[in-house]
N, C-alpha and C positions, 0 to 999 in steps of 0.2 A: 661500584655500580656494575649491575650485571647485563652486560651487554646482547644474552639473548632474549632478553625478556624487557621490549621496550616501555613496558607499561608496568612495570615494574609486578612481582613473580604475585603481590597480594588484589590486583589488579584482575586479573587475568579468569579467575571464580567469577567476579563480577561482572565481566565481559560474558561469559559464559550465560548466565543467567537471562541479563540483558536479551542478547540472540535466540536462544530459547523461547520467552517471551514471545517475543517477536514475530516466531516462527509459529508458533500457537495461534498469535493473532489474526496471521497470513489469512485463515481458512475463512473468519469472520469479515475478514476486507475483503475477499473476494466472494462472499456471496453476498455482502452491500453491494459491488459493482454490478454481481451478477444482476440482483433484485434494479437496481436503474438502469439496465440495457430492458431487462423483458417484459417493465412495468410500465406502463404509460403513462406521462405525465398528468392529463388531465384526470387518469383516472380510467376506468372502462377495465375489458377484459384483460387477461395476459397476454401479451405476442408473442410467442416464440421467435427463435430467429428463423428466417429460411437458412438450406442447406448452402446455398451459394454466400451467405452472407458470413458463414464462418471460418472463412479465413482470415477477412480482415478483423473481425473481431475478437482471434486467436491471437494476432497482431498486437491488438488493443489490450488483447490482458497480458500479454505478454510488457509489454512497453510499460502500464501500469503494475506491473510488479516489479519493474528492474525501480520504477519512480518509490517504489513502496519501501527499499531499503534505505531510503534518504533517513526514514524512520527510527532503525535501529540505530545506523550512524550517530545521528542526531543523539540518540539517548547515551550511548558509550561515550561521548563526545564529553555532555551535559558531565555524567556521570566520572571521568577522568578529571573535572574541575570540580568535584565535589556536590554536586548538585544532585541527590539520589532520592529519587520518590516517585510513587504509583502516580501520584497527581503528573510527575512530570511525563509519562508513560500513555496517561489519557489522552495528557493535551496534544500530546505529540500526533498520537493514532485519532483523534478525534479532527486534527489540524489537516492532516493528510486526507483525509475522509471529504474531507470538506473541500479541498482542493480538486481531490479528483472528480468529486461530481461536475464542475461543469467542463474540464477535459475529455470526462466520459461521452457527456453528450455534443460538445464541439467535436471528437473524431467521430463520432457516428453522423452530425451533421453533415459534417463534411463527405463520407461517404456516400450518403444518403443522396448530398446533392451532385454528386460526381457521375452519379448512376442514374441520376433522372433526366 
């Protein structure tokens, strides 16, 4: 057994790839986040943010991106037990998507109501 390579040495491509992915996907996760901060829910025009308001919401995509690598985790994870597929890849980033919308707007509530 070779001890520097815990995942063993044919592992480690797949890992790769995985991550990649992943990273790819970053830009499309964060312009869904971006699109539910500036969209309004009922509908109407775009709101941009004010300039005071972007710190905490610098905050907020920050914190939502450290949550976003639960994603890749999740697939190397899957994917070390033999579980390998684009489907498992969707679900995963379609899973997270969905989680974080109403985090998205619970911290913006909350700021929201912090400041009123």
């Amino acid at each position: 057994m070779n001890r520097g390579a815990p995942f063993g040495s044919g592992f480690l491509p797949i890992l790769r790839s995985i991550l990649i992915r992943w990273e790819r996907m970053r830009i499309l996760y964060n312009l869904i986040l971006i699109a539910i901060v500036i969209v309004p829910v009922g509908g109407g025009p775009v709101e941009l943010p004010e300039l005071a308001d972007l710190p905490i919401l610098a905050v907020g995509a920050v914190l939502a991106n450290l949550c976003y690598l639960a994603g890749p985790a999740a697939e190397s994870y899957l994917a070390w037990l033999g579980l390998k597929s684009r489907w498992v890849t969707l679900a995963l980033f379609a899973g997270g998507v969905l989680v974080s919308f109403p985090l998205v707007y619970m911290f913006g509530i909350a700021y929201v109501l912090s400041n009123s």
